[in-house]
C-alpha positions as CSV (number, residue, x, y, z in Angstrom):
1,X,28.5,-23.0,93.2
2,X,25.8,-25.1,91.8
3,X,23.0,-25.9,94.2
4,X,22.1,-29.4,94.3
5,X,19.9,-31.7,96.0
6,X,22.4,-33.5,96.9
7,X,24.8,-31.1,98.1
8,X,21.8,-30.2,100.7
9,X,21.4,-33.5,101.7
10,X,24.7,-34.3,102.0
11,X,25.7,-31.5,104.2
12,X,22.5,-31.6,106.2
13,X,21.0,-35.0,105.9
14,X,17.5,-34.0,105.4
15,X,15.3,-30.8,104.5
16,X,13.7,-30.8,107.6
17,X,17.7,-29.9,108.8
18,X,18.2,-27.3,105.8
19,X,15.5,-25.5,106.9
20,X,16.3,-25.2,110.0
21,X,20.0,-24.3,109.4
22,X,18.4,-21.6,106.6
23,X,16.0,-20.0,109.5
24,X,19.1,-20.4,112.0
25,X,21.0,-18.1,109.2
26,X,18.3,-15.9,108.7
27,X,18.3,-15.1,112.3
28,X,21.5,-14.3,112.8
29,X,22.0,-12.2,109.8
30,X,18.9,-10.2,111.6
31,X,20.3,-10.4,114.8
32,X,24.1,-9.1,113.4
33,X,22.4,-6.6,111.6
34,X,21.0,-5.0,114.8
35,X,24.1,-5.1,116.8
36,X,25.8,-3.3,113.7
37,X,24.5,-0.1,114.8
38,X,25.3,-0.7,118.3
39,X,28.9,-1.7,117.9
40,X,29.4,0.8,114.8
41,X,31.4,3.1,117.2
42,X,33.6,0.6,118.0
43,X,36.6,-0.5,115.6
44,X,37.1,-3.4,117.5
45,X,33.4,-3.8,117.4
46,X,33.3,-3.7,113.5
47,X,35.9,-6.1,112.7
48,X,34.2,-9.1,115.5
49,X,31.4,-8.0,113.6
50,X,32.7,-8.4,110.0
51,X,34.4,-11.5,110.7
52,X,30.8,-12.9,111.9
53,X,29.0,-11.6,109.1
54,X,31.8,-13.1,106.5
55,X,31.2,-16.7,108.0
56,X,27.8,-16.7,107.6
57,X,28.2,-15.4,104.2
58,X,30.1,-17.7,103.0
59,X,28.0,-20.8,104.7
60,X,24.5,-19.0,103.0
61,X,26.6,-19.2,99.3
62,X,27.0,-22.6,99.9
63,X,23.4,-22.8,99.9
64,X,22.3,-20.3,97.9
65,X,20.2,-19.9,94.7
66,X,22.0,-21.8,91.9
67,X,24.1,-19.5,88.7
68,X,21.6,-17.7,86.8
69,X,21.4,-20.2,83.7
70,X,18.2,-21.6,82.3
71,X,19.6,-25.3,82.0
72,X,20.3,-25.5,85.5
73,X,16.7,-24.7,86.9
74,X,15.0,-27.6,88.2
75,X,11.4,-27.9,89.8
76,X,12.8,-28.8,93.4
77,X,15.2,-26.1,93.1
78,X,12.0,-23.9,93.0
79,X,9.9,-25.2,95.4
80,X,13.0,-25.4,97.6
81,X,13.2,-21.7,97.1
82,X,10.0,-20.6,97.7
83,X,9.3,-23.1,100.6
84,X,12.3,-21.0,102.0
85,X,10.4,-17.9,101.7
86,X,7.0,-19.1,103.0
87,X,7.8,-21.2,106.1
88,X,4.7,-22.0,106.8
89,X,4.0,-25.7,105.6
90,X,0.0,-25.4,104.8
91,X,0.9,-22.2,103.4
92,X,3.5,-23.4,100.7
93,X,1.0,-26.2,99.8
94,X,-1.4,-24.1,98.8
95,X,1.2,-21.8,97.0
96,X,2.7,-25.0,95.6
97,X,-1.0,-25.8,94.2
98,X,-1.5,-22.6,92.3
99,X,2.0,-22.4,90.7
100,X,1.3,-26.3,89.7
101,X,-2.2,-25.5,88.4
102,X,-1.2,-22.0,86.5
103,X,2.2,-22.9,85.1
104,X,3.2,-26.5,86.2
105,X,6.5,-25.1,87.8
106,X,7.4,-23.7,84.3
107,X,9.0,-20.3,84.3
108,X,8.6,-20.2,80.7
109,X,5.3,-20.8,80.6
110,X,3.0,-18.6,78.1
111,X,-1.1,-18.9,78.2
112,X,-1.8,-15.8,75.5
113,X,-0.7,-12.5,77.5
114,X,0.5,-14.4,80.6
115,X,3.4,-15.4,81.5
116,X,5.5,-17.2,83.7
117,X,5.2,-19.3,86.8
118,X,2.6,-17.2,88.3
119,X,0.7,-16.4,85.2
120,X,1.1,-12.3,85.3
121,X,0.1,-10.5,82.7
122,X,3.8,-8.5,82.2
123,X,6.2,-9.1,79.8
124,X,8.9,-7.7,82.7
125,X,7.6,-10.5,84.7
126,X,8.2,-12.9,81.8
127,X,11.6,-11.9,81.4
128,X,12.2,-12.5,85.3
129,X,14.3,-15.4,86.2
130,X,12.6,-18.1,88.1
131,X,13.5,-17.1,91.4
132,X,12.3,-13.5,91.2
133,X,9.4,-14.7,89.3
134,X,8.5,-16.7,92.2
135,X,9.3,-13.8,94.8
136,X,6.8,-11.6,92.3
137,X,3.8,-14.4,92.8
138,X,4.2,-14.1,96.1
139,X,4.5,-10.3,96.3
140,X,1.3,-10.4,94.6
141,X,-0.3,-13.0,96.4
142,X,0.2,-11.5,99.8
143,X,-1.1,-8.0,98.6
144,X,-4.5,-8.6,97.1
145,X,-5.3,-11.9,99.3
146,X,-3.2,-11.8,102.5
147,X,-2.1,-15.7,102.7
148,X,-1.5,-18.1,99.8
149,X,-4.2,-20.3,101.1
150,X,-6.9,-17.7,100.4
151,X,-5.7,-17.1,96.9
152,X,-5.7,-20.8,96.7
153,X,-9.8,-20.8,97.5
154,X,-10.6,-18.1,95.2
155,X,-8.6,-19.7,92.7
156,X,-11.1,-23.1,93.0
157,X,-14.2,-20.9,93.0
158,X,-12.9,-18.9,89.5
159,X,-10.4,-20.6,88.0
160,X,-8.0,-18.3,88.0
161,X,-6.1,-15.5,91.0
């Protein structure tokens, strides 16, 4: 199913609400995932528990990252994605400003042997779709500078992260 702006809004009204009912999700997947092990004994136990898990499944597809084709990738898809995997508000902004400052939101931006949204210097990060491309910035981000906000900073004293 094709994720949409307006899907989102007209299901939840506002992004404020989407994230919200995305964290909500989140929770209970993590939440189901514990009590798996408790009710794993239990037949009866696993089929409450499947019938839980399915629901929730089928609400997160709704809402899900959009089909895997290039024509389909938008800007706000992205920063609706990773906004979704750094909750933190300040935090996204400053994530938002690097990825707008490298790349402009482009996945298929190329700067000599860079590549990419977050400007890495591998050509498997290049052939990355967006998504994982933005999960990879932010795997690297978090290892060598802890928070996006600090990468950010060094980023404005260097010109580059």
């Amino acid at each position: 199913m094709k994720l949409s702006t307006e899907v989102i809004h007209s299901l939840l009204n506002t992004p404020k609400k989407t994230l919200i009912t995305l964290l909500n999700l989140t929770g209970a997947v993590r939440c189901l995932r514990l009590k798996r092990a408790a009710v794993a004994d239990s037949s009866q136990g696993r089929k409450q528990l499947m019938g839980k898990v399915s629901a929730i499944t089928a609400f997160a597809f709704i809402i899900s990252i959009p089909e895997a084709n290039a024509a389909k990738y938008s800007v706000d898809h992205l920063k609706l994605y990773a906004h979704s995997r750094i909750l933190d508000y300040k935090e996204f902004q400053c994530f938002n400003r690097i990825i707008t400052k490298e790349s402009r939101w482009s996945y298929k931006a190329k700067n000599g042997s860079h590549y990419g949204l977050g400007q890495m210097r591998s050509t498997h990060y290049r052939d990355l779709d967006p998504y994982r491309q933005i999960d990879a910035t932010i795997k690297y981000i978090t290892h060598r500078y802890t928070s996006s906000c600090k990468a950010w900073a060094f980023h404005q004293e260097r010109n580059y992260y």
